[in-house]
C-alpha positions in Angstrom: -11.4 -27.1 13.3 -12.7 -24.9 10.4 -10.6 -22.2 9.4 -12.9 -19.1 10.0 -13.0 -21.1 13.8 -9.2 -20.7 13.8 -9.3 -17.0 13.1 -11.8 -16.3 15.6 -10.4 -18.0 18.1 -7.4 -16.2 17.2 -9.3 -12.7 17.4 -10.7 -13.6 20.8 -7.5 -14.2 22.0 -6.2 -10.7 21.1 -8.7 -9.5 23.0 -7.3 -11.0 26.2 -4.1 -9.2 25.4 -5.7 -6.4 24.8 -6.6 -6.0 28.6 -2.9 -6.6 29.2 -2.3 -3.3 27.2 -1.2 -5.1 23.7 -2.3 -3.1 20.9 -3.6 -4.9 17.3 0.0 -4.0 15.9 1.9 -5.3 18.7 -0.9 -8.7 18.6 0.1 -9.2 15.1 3.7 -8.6 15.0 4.3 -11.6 17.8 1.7 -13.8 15.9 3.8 -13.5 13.1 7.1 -14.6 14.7 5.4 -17.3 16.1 3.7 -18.6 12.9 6.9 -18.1 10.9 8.9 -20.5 13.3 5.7 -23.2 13.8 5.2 -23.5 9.7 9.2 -23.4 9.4 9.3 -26.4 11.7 6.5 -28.2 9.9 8.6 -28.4 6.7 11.2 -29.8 7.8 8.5 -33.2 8.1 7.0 -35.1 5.1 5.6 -34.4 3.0 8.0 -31.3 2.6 11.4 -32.9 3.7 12.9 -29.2 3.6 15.7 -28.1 5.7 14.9 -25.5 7.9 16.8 -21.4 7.8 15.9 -21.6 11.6 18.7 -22.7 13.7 18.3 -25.6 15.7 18.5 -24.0 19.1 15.9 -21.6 18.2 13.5 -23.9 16.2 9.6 -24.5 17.1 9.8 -27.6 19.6 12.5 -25.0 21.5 9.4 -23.0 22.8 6.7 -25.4 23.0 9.1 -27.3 25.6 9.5 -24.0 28.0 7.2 -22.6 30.5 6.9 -19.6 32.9 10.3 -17.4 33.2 12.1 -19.6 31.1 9.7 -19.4 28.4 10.0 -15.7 28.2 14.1 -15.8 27.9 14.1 -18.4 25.8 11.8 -16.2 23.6 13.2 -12.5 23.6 16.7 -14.7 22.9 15.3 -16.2 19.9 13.8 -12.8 18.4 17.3 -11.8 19.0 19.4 -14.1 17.5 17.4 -14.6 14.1 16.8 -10.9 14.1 20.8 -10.9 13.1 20.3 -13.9 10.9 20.3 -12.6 6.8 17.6 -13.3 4.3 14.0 -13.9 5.0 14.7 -14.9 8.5 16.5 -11.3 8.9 13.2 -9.5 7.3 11.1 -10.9 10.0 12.8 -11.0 12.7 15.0 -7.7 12.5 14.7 -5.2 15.5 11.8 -8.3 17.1 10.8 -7.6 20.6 8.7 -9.7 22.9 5.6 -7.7 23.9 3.9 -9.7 25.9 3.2 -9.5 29.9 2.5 -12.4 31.4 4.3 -15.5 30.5 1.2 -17.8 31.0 -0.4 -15.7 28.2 2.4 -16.8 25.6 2.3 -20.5 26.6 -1.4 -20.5 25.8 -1.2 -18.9 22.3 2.1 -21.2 21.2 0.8 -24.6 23.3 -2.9 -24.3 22.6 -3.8 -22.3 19.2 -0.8 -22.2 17.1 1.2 -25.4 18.0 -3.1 -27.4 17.9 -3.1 -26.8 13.6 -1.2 -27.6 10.9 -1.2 -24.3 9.2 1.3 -25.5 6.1 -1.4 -27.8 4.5 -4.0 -25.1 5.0 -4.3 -23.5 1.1 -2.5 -19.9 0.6 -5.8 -18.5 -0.1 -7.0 -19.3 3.1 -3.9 -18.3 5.6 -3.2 -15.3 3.7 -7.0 -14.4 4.4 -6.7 -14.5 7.5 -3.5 -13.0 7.9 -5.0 -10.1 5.5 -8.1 -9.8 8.2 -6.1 -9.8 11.4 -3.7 -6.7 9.0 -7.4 -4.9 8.3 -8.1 -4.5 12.0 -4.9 -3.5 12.9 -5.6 -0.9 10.1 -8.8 0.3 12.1 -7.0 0.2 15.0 -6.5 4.6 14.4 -4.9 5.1 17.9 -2.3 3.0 16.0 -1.7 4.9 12.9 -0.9 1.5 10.9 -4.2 2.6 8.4 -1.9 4.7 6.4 -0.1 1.5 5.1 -3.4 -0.1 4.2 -5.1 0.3 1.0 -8.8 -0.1 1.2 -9.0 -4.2 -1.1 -11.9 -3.2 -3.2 -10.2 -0.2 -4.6 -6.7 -2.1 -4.8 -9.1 -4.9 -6.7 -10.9 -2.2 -8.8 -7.3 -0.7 -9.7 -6.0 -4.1 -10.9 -8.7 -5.2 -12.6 -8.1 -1.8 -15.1 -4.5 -2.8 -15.3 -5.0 -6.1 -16.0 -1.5 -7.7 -15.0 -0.3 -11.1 -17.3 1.9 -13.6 -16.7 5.4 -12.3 -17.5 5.2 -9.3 -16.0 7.5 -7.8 -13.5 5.3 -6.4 -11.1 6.6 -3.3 -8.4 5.1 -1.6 -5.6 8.0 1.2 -4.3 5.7 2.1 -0.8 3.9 -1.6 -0.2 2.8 -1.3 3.1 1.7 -4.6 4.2 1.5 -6.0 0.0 -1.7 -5.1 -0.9 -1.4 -4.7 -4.5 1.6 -7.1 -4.8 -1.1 -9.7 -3.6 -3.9 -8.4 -5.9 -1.8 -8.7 -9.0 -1.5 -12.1 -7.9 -4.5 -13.2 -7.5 -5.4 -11.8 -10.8 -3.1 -13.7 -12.3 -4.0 -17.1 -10.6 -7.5 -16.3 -11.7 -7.5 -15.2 -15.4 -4.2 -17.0 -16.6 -5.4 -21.1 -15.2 -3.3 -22.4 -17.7 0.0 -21.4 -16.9 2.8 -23.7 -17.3 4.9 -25.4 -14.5 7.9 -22.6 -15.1 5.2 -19.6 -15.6 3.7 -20.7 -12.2 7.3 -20.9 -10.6 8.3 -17.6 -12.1 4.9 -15.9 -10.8 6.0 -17.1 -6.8 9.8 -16.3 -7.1 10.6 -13.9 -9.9 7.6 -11.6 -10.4 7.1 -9.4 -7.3 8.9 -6.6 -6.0 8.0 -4.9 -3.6 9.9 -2.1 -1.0 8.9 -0.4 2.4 10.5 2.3 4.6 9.2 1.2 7.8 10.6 -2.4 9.3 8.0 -3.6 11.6 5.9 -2.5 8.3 7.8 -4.5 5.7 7.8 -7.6 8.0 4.6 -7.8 8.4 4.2 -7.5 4.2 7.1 -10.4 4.4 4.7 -12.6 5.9 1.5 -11.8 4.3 3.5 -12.2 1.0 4.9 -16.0 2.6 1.2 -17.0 4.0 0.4 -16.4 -0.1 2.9 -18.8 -1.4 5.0 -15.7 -2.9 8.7 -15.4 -2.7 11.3 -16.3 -0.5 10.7 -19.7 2.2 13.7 -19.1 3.6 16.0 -21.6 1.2 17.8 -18.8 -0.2 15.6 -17.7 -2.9 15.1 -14.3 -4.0 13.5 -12.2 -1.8 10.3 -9.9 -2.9 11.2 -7.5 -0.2 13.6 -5.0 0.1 13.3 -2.3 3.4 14.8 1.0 3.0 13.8 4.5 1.2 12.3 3.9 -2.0 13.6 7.7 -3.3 17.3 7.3 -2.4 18.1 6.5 -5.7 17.4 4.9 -9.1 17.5 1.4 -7.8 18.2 0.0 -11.5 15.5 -2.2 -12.4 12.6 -2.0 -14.8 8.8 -3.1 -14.6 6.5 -3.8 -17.0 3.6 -2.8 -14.3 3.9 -0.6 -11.2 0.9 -0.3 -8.7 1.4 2.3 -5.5 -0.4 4.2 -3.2 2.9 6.2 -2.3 2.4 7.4 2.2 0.5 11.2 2.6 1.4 13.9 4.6 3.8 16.1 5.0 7.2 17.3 3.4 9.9 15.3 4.2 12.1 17.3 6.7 14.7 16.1 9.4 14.9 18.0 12.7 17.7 19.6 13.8 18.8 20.1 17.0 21.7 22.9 17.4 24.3 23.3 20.5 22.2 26.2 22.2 19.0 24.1 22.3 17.9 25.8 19.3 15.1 23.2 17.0 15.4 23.9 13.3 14.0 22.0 10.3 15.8 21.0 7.5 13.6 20.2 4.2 15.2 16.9 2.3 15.1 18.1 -1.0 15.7 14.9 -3.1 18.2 15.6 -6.2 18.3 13.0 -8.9 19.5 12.9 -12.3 16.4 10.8 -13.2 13.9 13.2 -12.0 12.3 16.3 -13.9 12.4 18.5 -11.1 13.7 19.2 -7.6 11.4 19.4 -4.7 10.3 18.0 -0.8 7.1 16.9 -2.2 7.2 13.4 -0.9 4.0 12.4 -3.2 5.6 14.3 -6.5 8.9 12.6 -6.0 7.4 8.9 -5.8 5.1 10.2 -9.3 9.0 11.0 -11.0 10.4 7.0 -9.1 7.6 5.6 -10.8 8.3 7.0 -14.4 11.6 5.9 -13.8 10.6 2.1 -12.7 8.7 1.9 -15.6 10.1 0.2 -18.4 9.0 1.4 -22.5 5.4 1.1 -22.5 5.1 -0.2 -18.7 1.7 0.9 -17.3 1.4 2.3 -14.0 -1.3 3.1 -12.0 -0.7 5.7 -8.4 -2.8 6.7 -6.0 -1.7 10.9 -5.4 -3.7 13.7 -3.1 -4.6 16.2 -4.8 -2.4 18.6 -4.6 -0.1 16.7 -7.1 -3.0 17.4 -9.6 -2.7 21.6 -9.2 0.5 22.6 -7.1 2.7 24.9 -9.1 6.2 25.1 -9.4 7.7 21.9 -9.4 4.2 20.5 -9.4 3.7 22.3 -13.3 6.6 21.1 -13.8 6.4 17.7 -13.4 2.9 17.3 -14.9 4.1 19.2 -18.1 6.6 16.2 -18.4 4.0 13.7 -17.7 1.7 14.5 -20.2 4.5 15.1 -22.9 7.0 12.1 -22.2 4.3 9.4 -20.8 0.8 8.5 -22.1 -1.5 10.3 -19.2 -4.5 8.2 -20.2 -7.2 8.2 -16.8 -7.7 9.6 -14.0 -10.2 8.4 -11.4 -11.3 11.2 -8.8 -11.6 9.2 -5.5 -14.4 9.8 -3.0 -13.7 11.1 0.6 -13.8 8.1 3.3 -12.2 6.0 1.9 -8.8 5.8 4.0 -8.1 5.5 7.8 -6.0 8.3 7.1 -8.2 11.9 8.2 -8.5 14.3 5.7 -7.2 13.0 2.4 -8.4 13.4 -0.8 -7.4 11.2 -3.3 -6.7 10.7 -7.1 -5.7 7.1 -9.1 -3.6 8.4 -12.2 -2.7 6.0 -14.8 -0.2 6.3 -17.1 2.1 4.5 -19.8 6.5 5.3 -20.1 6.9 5.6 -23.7 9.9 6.3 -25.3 11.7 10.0 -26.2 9.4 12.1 -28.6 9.1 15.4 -30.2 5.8 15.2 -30.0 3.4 14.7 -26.8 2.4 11.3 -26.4 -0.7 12.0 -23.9 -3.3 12.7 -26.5 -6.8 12.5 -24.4 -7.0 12.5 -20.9 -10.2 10.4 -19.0 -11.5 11.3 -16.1 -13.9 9.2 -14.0 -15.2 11.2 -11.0 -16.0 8.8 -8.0 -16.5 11.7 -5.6 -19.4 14.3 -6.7 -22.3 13.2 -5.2 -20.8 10.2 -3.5 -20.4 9.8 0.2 -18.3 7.1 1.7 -17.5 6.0 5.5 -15.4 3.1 6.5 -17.9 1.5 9.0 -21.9 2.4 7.8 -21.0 2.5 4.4 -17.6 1.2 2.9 -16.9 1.5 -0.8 -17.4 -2.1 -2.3 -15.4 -3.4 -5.4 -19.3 -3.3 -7.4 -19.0 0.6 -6.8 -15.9 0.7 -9.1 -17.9 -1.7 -11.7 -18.5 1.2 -13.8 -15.1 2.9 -14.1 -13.9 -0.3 -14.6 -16.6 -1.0 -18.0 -15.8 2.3 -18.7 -11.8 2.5 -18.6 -12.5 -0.6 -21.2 -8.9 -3.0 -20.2 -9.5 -4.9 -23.4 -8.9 -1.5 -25.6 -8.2 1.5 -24.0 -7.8 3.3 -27.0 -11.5 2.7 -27.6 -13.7 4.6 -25.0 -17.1 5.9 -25.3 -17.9 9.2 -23.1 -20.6 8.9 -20.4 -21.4 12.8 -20.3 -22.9 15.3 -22.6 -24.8 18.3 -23.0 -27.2 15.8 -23.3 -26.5 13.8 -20.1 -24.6 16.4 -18.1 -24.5 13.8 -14.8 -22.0 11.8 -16.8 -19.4 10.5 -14.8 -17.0 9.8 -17.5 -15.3 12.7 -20.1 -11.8 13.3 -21.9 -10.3 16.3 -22.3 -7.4 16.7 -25.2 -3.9 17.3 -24.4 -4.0 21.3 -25.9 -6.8 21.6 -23.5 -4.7 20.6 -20.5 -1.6 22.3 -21.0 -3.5 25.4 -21.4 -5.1 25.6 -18.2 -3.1 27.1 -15.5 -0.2 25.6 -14.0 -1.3 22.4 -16.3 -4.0 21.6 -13.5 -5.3 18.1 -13.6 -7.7 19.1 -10.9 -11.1 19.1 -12.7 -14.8 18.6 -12.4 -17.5 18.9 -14.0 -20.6 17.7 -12.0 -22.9 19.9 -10.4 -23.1 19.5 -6.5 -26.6 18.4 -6.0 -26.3 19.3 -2.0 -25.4 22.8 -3.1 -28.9 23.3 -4.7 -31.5 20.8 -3.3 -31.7 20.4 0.9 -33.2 17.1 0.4 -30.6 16.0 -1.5 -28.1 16.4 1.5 -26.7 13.0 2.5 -27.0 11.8 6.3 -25.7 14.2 8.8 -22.9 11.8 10.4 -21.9 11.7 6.4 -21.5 15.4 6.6 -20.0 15.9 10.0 -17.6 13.3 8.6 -16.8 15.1 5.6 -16.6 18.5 7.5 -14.1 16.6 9.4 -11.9 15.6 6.5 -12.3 19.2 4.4 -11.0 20.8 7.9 -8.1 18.3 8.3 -6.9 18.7 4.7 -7.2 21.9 4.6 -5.0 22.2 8.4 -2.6 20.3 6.5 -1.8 22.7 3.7 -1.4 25.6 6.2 0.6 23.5 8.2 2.7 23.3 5.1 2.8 27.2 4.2 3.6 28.0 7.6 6.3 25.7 7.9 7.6 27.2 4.4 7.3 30.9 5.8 9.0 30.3 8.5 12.0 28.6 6.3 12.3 31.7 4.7 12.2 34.2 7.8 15.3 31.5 8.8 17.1 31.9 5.6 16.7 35.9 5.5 
């Protein structure tokens, strides 16, 4: 069976479950257990010879022997027992429930789809495609809410490319969602490095990926997509590329050469507190640390300060931030004051609207360099691409496409940065591409990074307007961003009615 015959047949069967009231997220989570333990049992057999991290009582044959009632407890006591297990086994299976309904239902996807092929001598490329396909519709899945851990790939692609990672590199995503750009830099790698030595090639599986996620059933699902690709730990003990827990707890201690994150949107971070009288208050976590520049509950300026400190001298990072890192004051000023003097600020690429399953977000990708301490400021031009004047993106009739980012990729020149040649003019005012000098930053107000230059052709020409399910989607977006930021003031106002 061919393997886009394997994924389909896989895809039709979630559809079965689906009538049983199985969402995407739940389809994939239970596909991965069940892959992890079939491919775990098929090294232990030639040509592989490996000794399994899966205990014998809870190994693959285990379930494929079981039917009916017995199947199911066998099941939910397997999830259980390796969910306590440490290591890679731990990662996957921690806090694992069985989701399924019927009984007869499991039998069929472990007896006649996953138990039928042999998946470890299918190549990475082409089991971590399909896992990566089965992650993008769970992403679309909105009633879900999984799309605000998935990256659109040809932005991820277009983002890497710029970056250009190398063998040697330690490589760090502090919010991976399901490994996205972990698996990009990868790929990069594998494609533009082909003569790697044995030891490079081992380093680039065990040693050269980090990543870490808040969200469990998130991180194990990014511990498998990670394992389909050949990357990290196969459960004998090796390193793990994973680590599950809050990325801004603390300076973790290590150093990257390159760190590549699209840190999660939305709101402050508060915890709820319930008092004795029934009374709900919320408490802002403000996140002190001696590392960062300045103290706020901005989740998205607190990941920009974890990344500076990740980097090691000269790493390059490249974030994806909403704009209001670009223009809030206060800390905000703050914290892009300190950029621009202490790191190289080099590009900024101004994203278009619809790109994420996320409503209402408008994004930025800001790339920057840690250099070490200076007098003087070490941003000395800032570029700035804009992607979203005059361009109109949807995720179903028209997705952005890794070609759309061919120019800001020519442009951004990864060869030499340092020697860039400016797309706009007085002459050619639609230019896309222009710097602006570090004096010319710091002396706008608050330090605002939040420029344009383009003129709005739908402001002045009717038939220049783009489709009008374009514009009720946008409408939809300005509205929903916009909600957000008063959602945010309000909650801020009435903090301070509490406190007086």
């Amino acid at each position: 069976m061919t393997p886009a015959a394997i994924v389909n047949k896989l895809w039709n069967f979630c559809n079965v479950l689906r009538d049983d009231g199985m969402s995407y997220g739940d389809y994939v989570e239970q596909l991965t257990y069940l892959l992890f333990l079939k491919m775990a049992d098929e090294r232990t057999k030639p040509p592989y010879n490996q000794a399994s991290s899966v205990p014998d009582d809870y190994a693959w044959p285990t379930l494929v022997k079981k039917d009916g009632d017995d199947l199911f407890d066998h099941y939910r006591h397997t999830l259980e027992a390796l969910g306590n297990e440490k290591g890679l086994l731990g990662l996957i299976f921690n806090k694992s429930q069985n989701k399924f309904q019927d009984p007869a239902k499991l039998r069929r996807l472990i007896v006649d789809l996953i138990d039928k092929e042999n998946w470890s001598i299918m190549s990475a490329d082409l089991k971590g495609d399909a896992y990566e396909g089965l992650l993008e519709k769970n992403a679309q899945d909105t009633k879900s809410g999984a799309g605000q851990y998935f990256t659109p790939r040809p932005l991820i692609d277009g983002i890497v490319d710029a970056i250009t990672p190398k063998p040697g590199d330690a490589i760090c995503d502090p919010a991976c969602g399901t490994g996205g750009f972990l698996l990009a830099a990868h790929d990069y790698i594998v494609k533009h490095y082909t003569l790697m030595s044995k030891e490079e090639r081992k380093a680039l599986k065990g040693e050269t990926f980090m990543g870490c996620e808040l969200v469990q059933s998130t991180a194990r699902l990014c511990a498998m997509n990670l394992m389909l690709h050949g990357i990290g730990g196969n459960g004998d003990g090796s390193r793990l590329p994973l680590v599950v827990g809050d990325s801004l707890a603390g300076d973790p201690g290590d150093r990257y050469e390159v760190v590549l994150t699209n840190p999660p949107f939305g709101k402050k971070s508060s915890t709820t507190i319930v008092a004795e009288d029934g009374k709900v208050s919320k408490e802002k976590e403000i996140i002190e640390r001696d590392d960062f520049w300045a103290t706020t509950s901005n989740k998205q300026l607190n990941f920009l300060q974890h990344v500076k400190t990740l980097l090691k001298q000269h790493g390059r990072a490249a974030v994806v931030v909403p704009d209001n890192v670009l223009f809030e004051g206060g800390a905000g000023e703050t914290i892009r004051r300190k950029l621009l003097h202490e790191c190289d600020v080099h590009t900024l690429l101004r994203l278009p609207t619809g790109l994420f399953y996320a409503q209402g977000v408008k994004a930025n990708v800001l790339f920057f360099d840690r250099k070490p301490a200076s007098e003087t400021p070490w941003t000395k031009k800032l570029w700035i691409y804009d992607l979203r004047t005059n361009q109109h993106f949807t995720l179903k009739t028209n997705p952005l496409k890794r070609s759309d980012l061919d120019e800001f990729v020519r442009l951004y020149n990864p060869a030499n940065r340092h020697q860039r040649t400016a797309t706009w003019s007085d002459e050619t005012p639609d230019g896309r591409w222009r710097s602006y000098d570090y004096d010319e930053l710091v002396a706008r107000d608050k330090a605002s990074l939040d420029i344009f230059w383009l003129r709005d052709e739908s402001l002045e020409d009717s038939d220049s307007l783009p489709e009008p399910g374009v514009i009720a989607a946008e409408i939809v977006q300005d509205l929903t961003a916009a909600l957000e930021q008063f959602r945010t003031i309000a909650e801020d106002l009435d903090e301070k009615i509490e406190e007086e």
